[in-house]
C-alpha positions as CSV (number, residue, x, y, z in Angstrom):
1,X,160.6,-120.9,54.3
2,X,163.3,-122.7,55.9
3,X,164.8,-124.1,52.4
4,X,164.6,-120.3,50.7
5,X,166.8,-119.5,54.0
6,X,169.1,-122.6,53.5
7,X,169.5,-121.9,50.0
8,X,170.2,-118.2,50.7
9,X,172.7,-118.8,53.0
10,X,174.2,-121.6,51.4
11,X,174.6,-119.5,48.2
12,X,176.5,-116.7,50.8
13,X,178.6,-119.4,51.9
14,X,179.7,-120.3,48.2
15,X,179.7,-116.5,47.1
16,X,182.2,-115.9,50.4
17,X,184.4,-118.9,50.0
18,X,184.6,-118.5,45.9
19,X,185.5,-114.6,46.7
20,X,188.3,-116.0,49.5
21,X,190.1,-118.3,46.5
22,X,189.2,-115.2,44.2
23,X,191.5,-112.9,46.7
24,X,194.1,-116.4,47.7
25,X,194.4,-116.6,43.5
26,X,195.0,-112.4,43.1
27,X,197.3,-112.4,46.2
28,X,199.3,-115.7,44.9
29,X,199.8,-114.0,41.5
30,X,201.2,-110.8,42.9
31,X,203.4,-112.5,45.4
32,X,204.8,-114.8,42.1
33,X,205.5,-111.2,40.4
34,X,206.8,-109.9,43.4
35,X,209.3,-112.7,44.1
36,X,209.0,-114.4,40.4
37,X,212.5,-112.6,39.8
38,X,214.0,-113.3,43.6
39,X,213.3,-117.3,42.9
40,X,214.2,-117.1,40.0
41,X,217.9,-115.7,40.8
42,X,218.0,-118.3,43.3
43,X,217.1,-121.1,40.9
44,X,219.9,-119.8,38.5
45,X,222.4,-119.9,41.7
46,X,221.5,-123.5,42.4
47,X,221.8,-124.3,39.0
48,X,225.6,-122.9,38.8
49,X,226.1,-124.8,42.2
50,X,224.9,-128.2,40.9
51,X,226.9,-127.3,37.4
52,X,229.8,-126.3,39.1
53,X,229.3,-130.2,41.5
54,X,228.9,-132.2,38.6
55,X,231.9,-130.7,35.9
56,X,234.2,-131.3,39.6
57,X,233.3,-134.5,39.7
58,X,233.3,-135.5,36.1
59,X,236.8,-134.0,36.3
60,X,237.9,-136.0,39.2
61,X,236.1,-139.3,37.6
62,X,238.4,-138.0,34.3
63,X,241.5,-138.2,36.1
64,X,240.5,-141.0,37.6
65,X,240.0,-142.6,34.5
66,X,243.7,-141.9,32.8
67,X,245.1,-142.4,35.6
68,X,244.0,-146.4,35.4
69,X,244.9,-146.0,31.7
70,X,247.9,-145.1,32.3
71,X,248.3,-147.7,35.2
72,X,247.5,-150.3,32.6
73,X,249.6,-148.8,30.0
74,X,252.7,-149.5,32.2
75,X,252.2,-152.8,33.0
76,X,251.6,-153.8,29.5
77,X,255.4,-152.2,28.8
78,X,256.2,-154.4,31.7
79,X,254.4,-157.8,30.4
80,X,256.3,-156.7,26.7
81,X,259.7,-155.9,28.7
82,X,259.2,-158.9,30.0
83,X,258.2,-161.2,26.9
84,X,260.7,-159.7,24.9
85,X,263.2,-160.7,27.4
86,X,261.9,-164.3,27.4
87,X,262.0,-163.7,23.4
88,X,265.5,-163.3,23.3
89,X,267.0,-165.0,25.9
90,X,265.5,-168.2,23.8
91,X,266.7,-166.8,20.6
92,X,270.3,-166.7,22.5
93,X,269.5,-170.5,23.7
94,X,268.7,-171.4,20.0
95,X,271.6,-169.3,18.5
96,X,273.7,-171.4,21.0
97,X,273.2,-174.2,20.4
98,X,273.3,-174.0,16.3
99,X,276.7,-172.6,16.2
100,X,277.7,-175.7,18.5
101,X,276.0,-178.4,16.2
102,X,277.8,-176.4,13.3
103,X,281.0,-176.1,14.8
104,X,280.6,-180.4,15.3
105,X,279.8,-180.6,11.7
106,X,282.7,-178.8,10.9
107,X,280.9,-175.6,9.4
108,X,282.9,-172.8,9.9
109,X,281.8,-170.0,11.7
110,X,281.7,-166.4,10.4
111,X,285.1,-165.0,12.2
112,X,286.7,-167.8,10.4
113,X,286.0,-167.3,7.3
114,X,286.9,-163.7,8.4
115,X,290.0,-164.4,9.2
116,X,291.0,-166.6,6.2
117,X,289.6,-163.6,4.0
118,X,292.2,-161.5,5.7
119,X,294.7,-164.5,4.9
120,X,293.9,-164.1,1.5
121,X,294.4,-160.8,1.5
122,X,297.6,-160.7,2.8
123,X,299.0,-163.9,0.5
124,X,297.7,-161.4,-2.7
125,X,299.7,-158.7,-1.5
126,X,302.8,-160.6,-1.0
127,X,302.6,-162.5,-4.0
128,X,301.7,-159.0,-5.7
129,X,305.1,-157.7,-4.0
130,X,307.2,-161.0,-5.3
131,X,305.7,-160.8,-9.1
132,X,307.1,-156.9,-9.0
133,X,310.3,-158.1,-7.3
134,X,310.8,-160.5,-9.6
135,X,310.2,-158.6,-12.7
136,X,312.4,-155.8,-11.6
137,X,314.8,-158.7,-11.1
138,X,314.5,-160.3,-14.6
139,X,314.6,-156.7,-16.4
140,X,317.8,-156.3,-14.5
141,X,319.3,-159.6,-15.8
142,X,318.7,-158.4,-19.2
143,X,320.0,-155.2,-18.8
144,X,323.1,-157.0,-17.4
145,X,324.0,-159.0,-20.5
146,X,323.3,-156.6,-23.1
147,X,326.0,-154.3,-21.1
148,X,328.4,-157.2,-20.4
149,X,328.3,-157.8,-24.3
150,X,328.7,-154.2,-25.3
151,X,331.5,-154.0,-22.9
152,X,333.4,-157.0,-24.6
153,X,333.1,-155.4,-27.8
154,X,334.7,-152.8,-26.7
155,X,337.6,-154.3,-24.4
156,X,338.7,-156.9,-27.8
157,X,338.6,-153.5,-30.0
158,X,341.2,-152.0,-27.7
């Protein structure tokens, strides 16, 4: 008799406690469908909130970003500016010092032959001038005698 009683109260037991998670189960679900919509708003806030963090910060890590680019972009126009520089003050040097081993040599230099262009120039025009001077001379010389001899002939006639 006791085990009938054990067993009958044992199965109450389970029956009760299997209702009690029954009920816990029902009362969970309608408290989700209740507030399924309120959490679910409030997920959707804290989603904008952590979307809203992160583009900030990807912004600032952005700017961050061109800012060393641009950083390093100036001091590789420095390092050029100063290469260059370097560049042609030895091109200067070597520029130097090849005019002075022509000019040693003897090899004249641009200007000069510049300037005995200009010479030239001026020696063709003169001698231009003297040819037409002379020519305007000579065709005077013969107009000269031709009149001197017509005017003889006419002087012994008379």
């Amino acid at each position: 008799m006791k085990p009938d009683l054990f067993e009958n109260q044992l199965t109450g037991d389970v029956r009760d406690f299997a209702r009690q998670v029954w009920l816990a189960g029902l009362g969970a679900f309608a408290r989700a469908q209740e507030e399924g919509s309120k959490v679910f708003d409030t997920l959707v806030q804290e989603g904008q909130a952590v979307d809203a963090q992160m583009k900030k910060t990807a912004s600032e890590k952005t700017q961050q970003i061109k800012e060393g680019i641009e950083a390093v972009k100036d001091k590789v126009d420095e390092i050029r500016d100063q290469a260059a520089g370097g560049w042609n003050k030895l091109e200067e040097v070597f520029q130097t010092r090849v005019a002075r081993a022509l000019s040693r040599l003897g090899v004249p230099t641009r200007d000069d032959i510049q300037q005995l262009l200009q010479q030239v120039e001026l020696l063709t025009q003169n001698i231009q001038e003297l040819s037409q001077a002379a020519e305007l001379e000579a065709k005077a010389r013969k107009a000269r005698p031709a009149k001197n001899t017509a005017e003889l002939a006419t002087s012994s006639t008379a």
